[in-house]
N, C-alpha and C positions, 0 to 999 in steps of 0.2 A: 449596699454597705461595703463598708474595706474591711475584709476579713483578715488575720494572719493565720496562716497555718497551723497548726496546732499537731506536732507528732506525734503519734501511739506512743507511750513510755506505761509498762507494766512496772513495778519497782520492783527491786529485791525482792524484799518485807513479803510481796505478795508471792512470788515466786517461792522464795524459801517455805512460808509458808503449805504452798500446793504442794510441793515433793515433802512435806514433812506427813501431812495427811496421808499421802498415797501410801508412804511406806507404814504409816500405824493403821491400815485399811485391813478392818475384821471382816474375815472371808466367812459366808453363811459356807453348809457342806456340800448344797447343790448335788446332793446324791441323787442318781439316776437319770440325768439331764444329758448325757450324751447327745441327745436327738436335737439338743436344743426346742423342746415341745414347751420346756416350762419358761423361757426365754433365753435371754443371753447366758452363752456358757460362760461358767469361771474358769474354765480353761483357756479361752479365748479372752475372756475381758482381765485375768490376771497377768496376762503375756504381755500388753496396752499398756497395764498399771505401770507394771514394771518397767517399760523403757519409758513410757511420761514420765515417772520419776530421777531414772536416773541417765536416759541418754537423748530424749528430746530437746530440741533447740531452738527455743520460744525466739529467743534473740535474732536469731536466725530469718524467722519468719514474720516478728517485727519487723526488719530488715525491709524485707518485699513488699511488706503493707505501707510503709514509710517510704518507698519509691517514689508514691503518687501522694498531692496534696491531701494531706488531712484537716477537718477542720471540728470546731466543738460548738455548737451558737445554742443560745435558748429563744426559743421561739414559742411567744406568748407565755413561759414558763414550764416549756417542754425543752427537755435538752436533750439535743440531736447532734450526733457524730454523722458527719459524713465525706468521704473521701472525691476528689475530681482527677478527673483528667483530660486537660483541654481537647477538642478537637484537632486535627489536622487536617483542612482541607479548604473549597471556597468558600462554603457559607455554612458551617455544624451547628447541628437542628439539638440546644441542650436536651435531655432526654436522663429522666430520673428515672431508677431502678428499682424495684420493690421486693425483698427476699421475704420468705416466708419461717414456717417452722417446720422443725428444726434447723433451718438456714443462720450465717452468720451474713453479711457483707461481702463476707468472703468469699463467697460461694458463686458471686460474678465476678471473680477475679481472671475466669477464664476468658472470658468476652470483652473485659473494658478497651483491653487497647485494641483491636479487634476492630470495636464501637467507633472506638475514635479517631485511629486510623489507619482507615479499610487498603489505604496505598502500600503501608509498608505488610500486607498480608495479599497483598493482588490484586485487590480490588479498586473499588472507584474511589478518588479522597471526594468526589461529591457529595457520597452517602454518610462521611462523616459525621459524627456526632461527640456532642460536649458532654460529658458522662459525668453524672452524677452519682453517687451511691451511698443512700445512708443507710445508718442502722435504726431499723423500725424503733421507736419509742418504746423502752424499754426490755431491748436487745442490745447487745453487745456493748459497745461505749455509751450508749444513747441512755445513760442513767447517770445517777439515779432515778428512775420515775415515781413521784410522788404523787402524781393523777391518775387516783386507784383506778376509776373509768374508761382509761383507752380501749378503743376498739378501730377495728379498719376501717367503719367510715369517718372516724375523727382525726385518723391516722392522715386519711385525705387532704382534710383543712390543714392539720400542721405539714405538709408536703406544700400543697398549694402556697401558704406563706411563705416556705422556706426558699419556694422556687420564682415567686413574683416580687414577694416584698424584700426580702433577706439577700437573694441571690441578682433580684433584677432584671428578670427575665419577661417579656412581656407576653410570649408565647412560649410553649414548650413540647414536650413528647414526653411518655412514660409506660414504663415497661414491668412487668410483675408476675412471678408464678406463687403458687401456694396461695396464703393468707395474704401475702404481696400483690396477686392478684384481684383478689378481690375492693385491695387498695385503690388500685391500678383503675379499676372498672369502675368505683365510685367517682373517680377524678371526672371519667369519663362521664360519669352520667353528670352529675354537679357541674363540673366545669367545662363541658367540650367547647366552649365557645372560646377558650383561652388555649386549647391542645392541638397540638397538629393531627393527633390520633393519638391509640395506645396498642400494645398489644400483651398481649395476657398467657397463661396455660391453664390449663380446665374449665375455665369461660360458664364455672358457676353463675350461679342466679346470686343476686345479693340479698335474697332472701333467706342465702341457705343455712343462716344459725340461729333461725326463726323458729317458735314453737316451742310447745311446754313442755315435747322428749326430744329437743335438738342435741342431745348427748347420744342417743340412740342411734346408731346407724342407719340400722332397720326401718324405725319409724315406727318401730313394733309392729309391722308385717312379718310374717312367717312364710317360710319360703313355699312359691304356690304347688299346687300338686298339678304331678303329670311333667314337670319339667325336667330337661334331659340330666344324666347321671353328670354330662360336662357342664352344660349352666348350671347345674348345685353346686358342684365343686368351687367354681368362680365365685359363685355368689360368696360360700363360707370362705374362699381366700380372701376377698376382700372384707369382709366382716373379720376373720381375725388381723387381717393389720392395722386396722381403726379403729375395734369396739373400745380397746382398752383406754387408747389416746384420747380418744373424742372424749370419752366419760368421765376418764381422772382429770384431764386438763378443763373441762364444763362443771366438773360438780366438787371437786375439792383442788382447788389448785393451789392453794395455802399450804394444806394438811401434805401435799407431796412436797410443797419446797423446802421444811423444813428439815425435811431427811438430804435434798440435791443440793440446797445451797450452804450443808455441813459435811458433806462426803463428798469429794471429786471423782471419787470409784464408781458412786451411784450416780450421779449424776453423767458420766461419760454412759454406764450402761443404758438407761434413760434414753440416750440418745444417741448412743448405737446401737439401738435394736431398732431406730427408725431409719438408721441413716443406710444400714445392712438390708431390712424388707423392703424398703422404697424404692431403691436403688437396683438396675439392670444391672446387678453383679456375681450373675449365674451362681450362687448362692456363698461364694467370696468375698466381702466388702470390699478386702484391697485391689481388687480389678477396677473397682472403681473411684476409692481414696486409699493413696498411701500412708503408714502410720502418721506419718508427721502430719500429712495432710486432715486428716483425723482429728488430729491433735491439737492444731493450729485451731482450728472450730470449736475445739470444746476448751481451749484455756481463752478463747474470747469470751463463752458463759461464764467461763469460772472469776476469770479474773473483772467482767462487769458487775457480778454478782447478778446475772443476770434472769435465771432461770425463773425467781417467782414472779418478777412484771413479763414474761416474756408467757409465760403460760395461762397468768388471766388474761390473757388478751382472748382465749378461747369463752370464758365465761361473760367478758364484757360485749362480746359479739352477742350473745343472747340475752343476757340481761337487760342491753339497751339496743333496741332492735333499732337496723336500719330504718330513716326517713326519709321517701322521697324528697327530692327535690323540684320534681315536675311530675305529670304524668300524662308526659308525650311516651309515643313509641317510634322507635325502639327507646326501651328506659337507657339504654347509653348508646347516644347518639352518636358520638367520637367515633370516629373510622376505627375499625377494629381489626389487629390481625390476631390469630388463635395458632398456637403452634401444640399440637397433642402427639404423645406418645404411645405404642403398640402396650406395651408394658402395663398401662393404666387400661387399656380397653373393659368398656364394662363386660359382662355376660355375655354370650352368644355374639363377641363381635370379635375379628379375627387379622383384620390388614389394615391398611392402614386408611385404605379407601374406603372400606365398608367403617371405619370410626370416622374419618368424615363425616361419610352420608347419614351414619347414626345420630351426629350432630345434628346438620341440617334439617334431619326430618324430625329433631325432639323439641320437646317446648322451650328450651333452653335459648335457639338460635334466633327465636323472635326477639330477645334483650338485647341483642349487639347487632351494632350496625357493622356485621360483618364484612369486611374486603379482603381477606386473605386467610383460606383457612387452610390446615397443613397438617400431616401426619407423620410421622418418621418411625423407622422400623427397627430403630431400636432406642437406647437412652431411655429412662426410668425417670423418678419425681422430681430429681433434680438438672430439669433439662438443661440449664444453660452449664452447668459444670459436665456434665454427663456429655452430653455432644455440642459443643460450644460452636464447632463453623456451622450446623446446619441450622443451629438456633441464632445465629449473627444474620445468616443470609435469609433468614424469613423475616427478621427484622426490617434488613436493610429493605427487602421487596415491600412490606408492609407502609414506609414511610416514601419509599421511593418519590411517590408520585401526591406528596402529600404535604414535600417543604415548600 
């Protein structure tokens, strides 16, 4: 198809709007919360309000977003944002992108050109890639979405159209962490016969929103007995950064939006308290996003109206459970690279080798036809913002040998 461009323009109207909110934002008294135990502080998330409102510069970061093509298409009645940027080099392998949540588009803004071309950062322009990047259905631009049903393996089929029939691509590549992964993996399994490979982060099972307590962490297991005072502790840190999310976003994702998608206050807290625990930001967010950068993420929720399609997608993952599409093994045959981080290590696993090998030897590593697995010793959930060269360069090895 001949696309035109289509540039991000937020309007006034909607701008004025968010800084008129921010500044009539009823503060609860959050007494006792120094520790931050009861969640985000108001000290912290009213220091946010206050310059979103009056010294943030959306325009600004419009700006950067508008550098590279933007485009708007509706695909089969799904309408999807997504941004390009051609390759530079001899032959660039297109290669779609898949963010998760709390992620915007945005959030591989650090890698695109990077992706595309490797020559003006050192690298080989062989390994160039034609970057794709949209916004998941019913994230950021990618709305309104009126197909209450999305979930990540349908998310797939509209990827797959956008990238063969829409875009014209007869073969492709694709890349994904989070929910984005599990995108990513379905293409893989459905499609390999049309991918060069993929490569993924946490290289979950596509099973994993299966089940009649998939809101639970747990599984409602209780932690066993006899295990060491450091595997308990692991175990409840990881249990408190996901009981809540998993649960509110699986069992009422309605009943929350209607408080996020009429407060910007609540809605930024929402999702800075994932983007601050998730995140290798030795217990500082801005080590690892500056305000504005912050900021820029949450006025693309705000301003797509994006938050209640963008959090069923956690109940539509369980509600209509994955269906194979074969059942050959491995279930996604697509050459696979896995790029995992220290930060996420499960219980009792410690470097980067031994989350490797912890991979390898668990039931997990039978699903992917894995060719390059990879560990890094630092960077948190948001890897490709978090440490963007070394998540470029396990790309780049991953497809190397696969255009």
């Amino acid at each position: 198809m001949t696309l035109e461009p289509t540039p991000i323009h937020v309007t006034d109207e909607v701008l004025d709007d968010l800084r008129a909110r921010l500044r009539a934002t009823k503060w609860p008294l959050d007494e006792g919360n120094e520790d931050g135990r009861y969640g985000v502080r108001r000290t912290d998330l009213q220091e946010l309000v206050a310059y979103w409102a009056d010294s943030f510069d959306w325009r600004a970061a419009e700006s950067a977003i508008n550098s590279y093509e933007n485009y708007r298409v509706d695909v089969g009645g799904v309408p999807v944002h997504f941004l390009r940027k051609a390759g530079v080099g001899p032959r660039p392998v297109p290669l779609i992108l898949s963010h998760g949540w709390p992620w915007t588009f945005w959030h591989w803004s650090k890698v695109i050109d990077r992706l595309a071309d490797p020559a003006a950062y050192g690298g080989d322009p062989a390994d160039a890639f034609d970057v794709i990047v949209p916004s998941l259905p019913g994230f950021g631009f990618s709305t309104p979405l009126q197909q209450p049903d999305m979930n990540f393996w349908k998310i797939a089929d509209v990827w797959h159209t956008l990238m063969t029939d829409v875009l014209g691509y007869e073969r492709y590549a694709a890349a994904g962490n989070d929910v984005g992964a599990l995108v990513t993996g379905q293409l893989g399994h459905k499609y390999a016969d049309e991918l060069y490979g993929i490569h993924i982060g946490s290289a979950l099972k596509l099973t994993f929103f299966e089940g009649e307590r998939a809101w639970d962490i747990t599984g409602g297991r209780a932690i066993p007995d006899g295990v060491s005072l450091e595997i308990r502790e692991r175990i409840l840190s990881v249990e408190r950064q996901f009981a809540v999310h998993l649960s509110a976003h699986m069992l009422a994702p309605s009943t929350l939006a209607f408080g996020l998608a009429d407060s910007p206050a609540g809605l930024l807290a929402w999702l800075l308290e994932r983007w601050d625990k998730w995140s290798d930001d030795n217990g500082d967010v801005e080590n690892v996003f500056t305000k504005d950068e912050l900021l820029t993420h949450a006025t693309i929720f705000w301003a797509g109206n994006a938050i209640e399609t963008s959090i069923r997608t956690y109940a539509n993952n369980n509600r209509y459970p994955w269906k194979p599409s074969h059942d050959r093994w491995p279930v996604v045959e697509a050459p696979t690279g896995i790029t995992f981080v220290n930060y996420e290590n499960p219980p009792g696993v410690h470097s980067a080798a031994e989350r490797v090998a912890n991979f390898l030897n668990g039931d997990r590593a039978a699903w992917y036809n894995h060719t390059n697995v990879t560990c890094h010793p630092r960077g948190g959930h948001f890897i490709p913002w978090e440490i963007p060269v070394e998540w470029t360069d396990d790309v780049r090895r991953t497809f190397r040998d696969l255009r």
